[in-house]
FITIKOL-280479 format. One line per field, with one value per residue (C-alpha): residue number from 1; residue in one letter; y, z, x. Coordinates in Angstrom, 2 decimals, padded with zeros to 5 digits. Layout:
N
n: NUM  ...
res: a  ...
Y: Y  ...
Z: Z  ...
X: X  ...
REM end
This chain:
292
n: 1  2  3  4  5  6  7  8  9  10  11  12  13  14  15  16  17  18  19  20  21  22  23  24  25  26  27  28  29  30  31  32  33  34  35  36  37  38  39  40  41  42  43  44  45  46  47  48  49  50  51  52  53  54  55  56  57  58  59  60  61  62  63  64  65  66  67  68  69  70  71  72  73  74  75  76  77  78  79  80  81  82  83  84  85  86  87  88  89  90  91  92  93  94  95  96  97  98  99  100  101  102  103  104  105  106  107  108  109  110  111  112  113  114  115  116  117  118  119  120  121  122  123  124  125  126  127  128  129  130  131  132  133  134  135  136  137  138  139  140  141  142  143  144  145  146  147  148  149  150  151  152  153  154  155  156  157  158  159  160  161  162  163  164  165  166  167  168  169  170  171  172  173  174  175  176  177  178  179  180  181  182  183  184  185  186  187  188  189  190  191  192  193  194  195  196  197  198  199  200  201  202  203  204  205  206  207  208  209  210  211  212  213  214  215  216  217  218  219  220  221  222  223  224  225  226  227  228  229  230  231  232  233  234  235  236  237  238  239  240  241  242  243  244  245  246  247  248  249  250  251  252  253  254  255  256  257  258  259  260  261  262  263  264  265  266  267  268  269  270  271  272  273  274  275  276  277  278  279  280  281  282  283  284  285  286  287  288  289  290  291  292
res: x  x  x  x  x  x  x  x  x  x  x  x  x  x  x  x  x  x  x  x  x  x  x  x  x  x  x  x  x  x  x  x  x  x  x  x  x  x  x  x  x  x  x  x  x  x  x  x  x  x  x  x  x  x  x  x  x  x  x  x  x  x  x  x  x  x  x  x  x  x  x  x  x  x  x  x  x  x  x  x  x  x  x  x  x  x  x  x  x  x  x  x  x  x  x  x  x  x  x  x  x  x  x  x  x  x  x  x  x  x  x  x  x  x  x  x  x  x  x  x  x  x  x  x  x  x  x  x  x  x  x  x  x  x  x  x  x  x  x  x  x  x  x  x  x  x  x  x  x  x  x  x  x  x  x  x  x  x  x  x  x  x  x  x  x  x  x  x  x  x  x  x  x  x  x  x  x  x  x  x  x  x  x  x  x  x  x  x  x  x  x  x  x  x  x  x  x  x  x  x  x  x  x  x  x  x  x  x  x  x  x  x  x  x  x  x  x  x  x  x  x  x  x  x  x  x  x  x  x  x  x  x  x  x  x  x  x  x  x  x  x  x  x  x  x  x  x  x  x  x  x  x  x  x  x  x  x  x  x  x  x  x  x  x  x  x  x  x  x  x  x  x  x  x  x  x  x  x  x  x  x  x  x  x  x  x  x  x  x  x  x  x
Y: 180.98  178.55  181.21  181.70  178.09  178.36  180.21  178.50  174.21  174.61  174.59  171.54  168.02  165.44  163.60  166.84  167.62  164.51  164.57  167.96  166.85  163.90  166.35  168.62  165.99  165.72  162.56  164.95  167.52  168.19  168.57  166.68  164.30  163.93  164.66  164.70  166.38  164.92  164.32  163.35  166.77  169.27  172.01  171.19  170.50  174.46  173.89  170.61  168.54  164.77  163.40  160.16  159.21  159.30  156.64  152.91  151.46  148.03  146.04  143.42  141.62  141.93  138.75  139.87  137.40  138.34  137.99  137.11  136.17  133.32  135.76  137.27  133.87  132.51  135.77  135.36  132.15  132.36  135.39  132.82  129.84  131.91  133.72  130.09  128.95  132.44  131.65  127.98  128.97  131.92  129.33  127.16  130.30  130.89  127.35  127.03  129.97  129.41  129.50  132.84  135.32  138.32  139.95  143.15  140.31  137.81  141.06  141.94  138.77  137.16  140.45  139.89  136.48  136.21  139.14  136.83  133.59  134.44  137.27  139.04  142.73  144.55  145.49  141.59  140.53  142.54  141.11  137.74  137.92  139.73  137.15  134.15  136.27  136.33  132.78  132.15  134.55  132.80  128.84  130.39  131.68  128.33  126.70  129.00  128.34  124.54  124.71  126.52  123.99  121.33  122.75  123.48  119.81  120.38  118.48  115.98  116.47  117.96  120.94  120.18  122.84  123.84  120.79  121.23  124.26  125.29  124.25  126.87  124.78  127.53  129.76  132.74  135.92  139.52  142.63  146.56  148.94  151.85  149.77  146.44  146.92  150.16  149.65  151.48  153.01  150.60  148.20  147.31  146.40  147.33  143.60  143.70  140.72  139.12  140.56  143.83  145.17  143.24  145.43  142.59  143.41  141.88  141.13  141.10  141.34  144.53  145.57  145.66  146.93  150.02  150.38  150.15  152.81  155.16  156.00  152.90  152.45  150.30  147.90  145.21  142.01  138.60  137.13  133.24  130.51  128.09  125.34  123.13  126.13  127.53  131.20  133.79  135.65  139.41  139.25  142.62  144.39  147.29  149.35  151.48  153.57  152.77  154.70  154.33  151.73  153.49  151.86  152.95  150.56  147.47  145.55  142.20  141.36  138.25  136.86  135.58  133.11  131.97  129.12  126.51  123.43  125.64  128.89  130.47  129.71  132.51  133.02  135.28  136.68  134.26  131.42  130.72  129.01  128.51  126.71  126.97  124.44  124.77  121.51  122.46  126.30  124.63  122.46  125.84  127.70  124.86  124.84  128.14  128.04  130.01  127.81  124.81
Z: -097.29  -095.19  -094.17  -097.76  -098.22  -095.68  -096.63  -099.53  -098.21  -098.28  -102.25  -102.64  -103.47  -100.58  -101.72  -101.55  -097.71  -096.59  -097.74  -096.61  -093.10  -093.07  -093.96  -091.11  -088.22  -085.91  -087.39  -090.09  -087.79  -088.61  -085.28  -084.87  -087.88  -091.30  -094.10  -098.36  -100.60  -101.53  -105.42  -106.03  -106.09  -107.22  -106.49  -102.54  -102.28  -101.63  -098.69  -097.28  -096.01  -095.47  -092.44  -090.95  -087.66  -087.39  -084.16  -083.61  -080.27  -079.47  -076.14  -075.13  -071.43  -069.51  -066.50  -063.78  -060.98  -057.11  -054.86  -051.53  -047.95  -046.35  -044.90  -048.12  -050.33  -047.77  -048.33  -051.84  -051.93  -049.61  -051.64  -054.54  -053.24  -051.84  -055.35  -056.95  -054.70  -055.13  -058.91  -058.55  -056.03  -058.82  -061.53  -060.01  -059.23  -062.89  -064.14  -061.86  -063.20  -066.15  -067.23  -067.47  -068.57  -067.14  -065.52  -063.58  -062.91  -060.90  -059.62  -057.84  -056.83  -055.34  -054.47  -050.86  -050.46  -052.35  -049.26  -046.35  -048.02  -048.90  -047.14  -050.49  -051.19  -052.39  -055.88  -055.88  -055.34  -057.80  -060.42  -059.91  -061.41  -064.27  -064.92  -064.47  -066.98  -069.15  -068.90  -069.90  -072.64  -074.48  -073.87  -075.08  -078.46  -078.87  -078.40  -080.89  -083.16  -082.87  -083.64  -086.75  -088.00  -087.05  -088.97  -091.82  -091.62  -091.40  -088.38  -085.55  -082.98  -079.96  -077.90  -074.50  -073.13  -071.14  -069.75  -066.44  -064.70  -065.89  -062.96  -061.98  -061.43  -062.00  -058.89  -060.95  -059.33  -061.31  -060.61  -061.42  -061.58  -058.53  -056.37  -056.59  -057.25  -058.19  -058.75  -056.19  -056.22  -056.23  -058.50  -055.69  -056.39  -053.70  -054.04  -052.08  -050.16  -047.77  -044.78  -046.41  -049.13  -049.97  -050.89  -053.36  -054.93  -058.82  -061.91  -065.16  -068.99  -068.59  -071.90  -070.56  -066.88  -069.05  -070.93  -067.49  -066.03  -068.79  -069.13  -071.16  -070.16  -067.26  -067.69  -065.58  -064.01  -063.37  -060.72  -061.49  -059.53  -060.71  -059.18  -059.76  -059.13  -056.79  -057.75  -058.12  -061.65  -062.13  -065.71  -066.68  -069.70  -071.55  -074.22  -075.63  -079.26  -081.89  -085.28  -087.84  -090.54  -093.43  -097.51  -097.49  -094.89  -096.02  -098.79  -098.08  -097.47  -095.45  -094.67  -091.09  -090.05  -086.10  -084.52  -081.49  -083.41  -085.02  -083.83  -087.26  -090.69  -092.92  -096.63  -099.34  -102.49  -103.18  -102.45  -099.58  -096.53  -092.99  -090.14  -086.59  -084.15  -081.15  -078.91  -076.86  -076.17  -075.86  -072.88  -071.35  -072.25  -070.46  -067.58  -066.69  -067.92  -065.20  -066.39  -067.72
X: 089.35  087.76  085.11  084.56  084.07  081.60  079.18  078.61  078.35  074.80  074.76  077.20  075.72  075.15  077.65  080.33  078.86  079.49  082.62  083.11  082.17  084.69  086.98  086.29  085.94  088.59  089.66  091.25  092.91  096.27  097.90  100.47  099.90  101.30  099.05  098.35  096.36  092.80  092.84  089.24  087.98  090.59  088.81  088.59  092.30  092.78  090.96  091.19  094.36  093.24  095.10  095.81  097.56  100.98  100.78  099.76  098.94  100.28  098.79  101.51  101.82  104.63  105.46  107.15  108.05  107.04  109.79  107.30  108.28  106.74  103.78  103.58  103.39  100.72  098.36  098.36  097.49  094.98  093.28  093.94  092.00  088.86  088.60  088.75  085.97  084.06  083.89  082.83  080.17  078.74  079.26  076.91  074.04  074.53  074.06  071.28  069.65  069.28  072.75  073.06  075.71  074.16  077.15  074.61  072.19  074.85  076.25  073.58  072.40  075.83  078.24  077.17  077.34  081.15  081.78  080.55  081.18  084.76  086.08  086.93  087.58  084.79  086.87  088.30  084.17  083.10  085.41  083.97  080.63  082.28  084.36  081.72  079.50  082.58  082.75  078.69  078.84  081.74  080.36  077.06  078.69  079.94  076.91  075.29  078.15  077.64  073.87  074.56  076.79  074.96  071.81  073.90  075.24  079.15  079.04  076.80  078.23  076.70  078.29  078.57  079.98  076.84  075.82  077.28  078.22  081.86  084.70  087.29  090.83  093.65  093.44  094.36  093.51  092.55  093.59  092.53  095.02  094.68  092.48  093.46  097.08  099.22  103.08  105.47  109.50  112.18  110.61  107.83  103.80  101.10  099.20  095.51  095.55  092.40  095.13  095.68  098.17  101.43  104.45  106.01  109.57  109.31  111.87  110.94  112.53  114.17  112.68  109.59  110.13  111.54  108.47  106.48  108.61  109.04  104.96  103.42  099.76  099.30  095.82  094.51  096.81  096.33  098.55  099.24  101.17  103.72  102.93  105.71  108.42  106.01  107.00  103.86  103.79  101.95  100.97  100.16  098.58  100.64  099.80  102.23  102.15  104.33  105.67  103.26  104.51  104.87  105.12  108.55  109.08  107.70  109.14  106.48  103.21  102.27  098.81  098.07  095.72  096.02  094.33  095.25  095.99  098.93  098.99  100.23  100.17  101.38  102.29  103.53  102.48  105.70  103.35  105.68  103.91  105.13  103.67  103.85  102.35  100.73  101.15  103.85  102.29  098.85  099.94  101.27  097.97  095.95  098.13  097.30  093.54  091.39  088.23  087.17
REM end
């Protein structure tokens, strides 16, 4: 049938071929996936199953606390400090040229420098400019942001984001799966150090050590200290895939707006509002704030 079908697309209307191609992508393949019958052209149905994922992908992070022995806890925050003072030191190239957020540019024009200066890794090093162009990019959207509004007249006030080069205080350290870090038997993770690697046991909320050790997909850490516990946290990135929701399965709808001075505020098509306030998380988020 399909072969049939074929031989005669040429003849069909641009609209009906481009539908005909959506239809035939791999987006529509049927492996694996549930699928209905298109009802805007009848005569297609015969021939075409529209399809749709079956799967959703959730990212989530998962803290787990290092267990480290004195040696251990003194290499990490060692490799903690120097990366702190490796992202100050390309903070200031950048401001002083031109402020830039060219993340290939500072690469190439500080990797060996960060590697003499600071004794870094060459993965570790090579995260640094990345995360200084990071940095740039975002205080330059604000900027932007700011002169728009200020032209439009919503506001006068000046962004000042860029005046001086942005200051690094939270040593926090990142980390790339398979060279940086890789996770280990008995609940161990392989930590790259300015000494070498750290074999670190860790606890975390079971829930999610399960997920970790049961095939979820492992993405880049950040290791953080506590400074007033003084415990080291690996905060890692997880992505696992979830059942599809399906209408059956919802009997609400609820509209979500987030923001910092309350970090929710959702309502119904009942009209019923809720709202969730962000002081107390804020003075955590700021606390561990890798810029300023």
């Amino acid at each position: 049938m399909l072969h049939h079908f074929d031989r005669g697309y040429k003849t069909l209307s641009k609209s009906t071929n481009n539908q005909l191609q959506a239809a035939r992508s791999p987006l529509f393949s049927n492996t694996g996936r549930k699928c209905r019958k298109r009802s805007h052209f009848p005569w297609l149905d015969s021939y075409v199953n529209v399809c749709y994922h079956s799967t959703m992908k959730q990212m989530f992070t998962a803290k787990l606390k290092l267990h480290t022995t004195p040696d251990q806890f003194k290499a990490l925050r060692t490799t903690q400090l120097a990366y702190r003072d490796a992202l100050n030191s390309v903070s200031r190239y950048a401001f002083a040229h031109g402020k830039t957020s060219n993340q290939m540019r500072l690469q190439r024009e500080t990797y060996l420098d960060i590697r003499a200066t600071y004794g870094l890794p060459a993965q570790i090093a090579c995260n640094v400019p990345r995360q200084v162009g990071a940095t740039y990019k975002a205080l330059w959207t604000k900027a932007r942001q700011n002169a728009e509004a200020r032209q439009a007249g919503y506001t006068r006030k000046r962004y000042k984001g860029l005046d001086e080069a942005p200051k690094y205080v939270s040593p926090t350290l990142t980390y790339n799966l398979g060279r940086d870090y890789s996770f280990k038997p008995e609940q161990q993770v392989s930590l790259l150090t300015l000494e070498g690697r750290a074999r670190v046991p860790y606890t975390g909320y079971t829930k999610h050590v399960a997920l970790m050790q049961d095939g979820a997909a492992i993405g880049a850490a950040k290791i953080c200290y506590d400074h007033p516990h003084q415990p080291f946290y690996l905060l890692v990135s997880l992505e696992v895939e979830l059942a599809d929701p399906t209408p059956e399965s919802h009997t609400a709808v609820v509209g979500v707006d987030v923001g910092q001075r309350y970090l929710a505020v959702s309502t119904t098509t009942q009209d019923t509002t809720a709202f969730y306030s962000g002081k107390a998380a804020r003075a955590k988020a700021d606390h561990y704030q890798t810029g300023a």
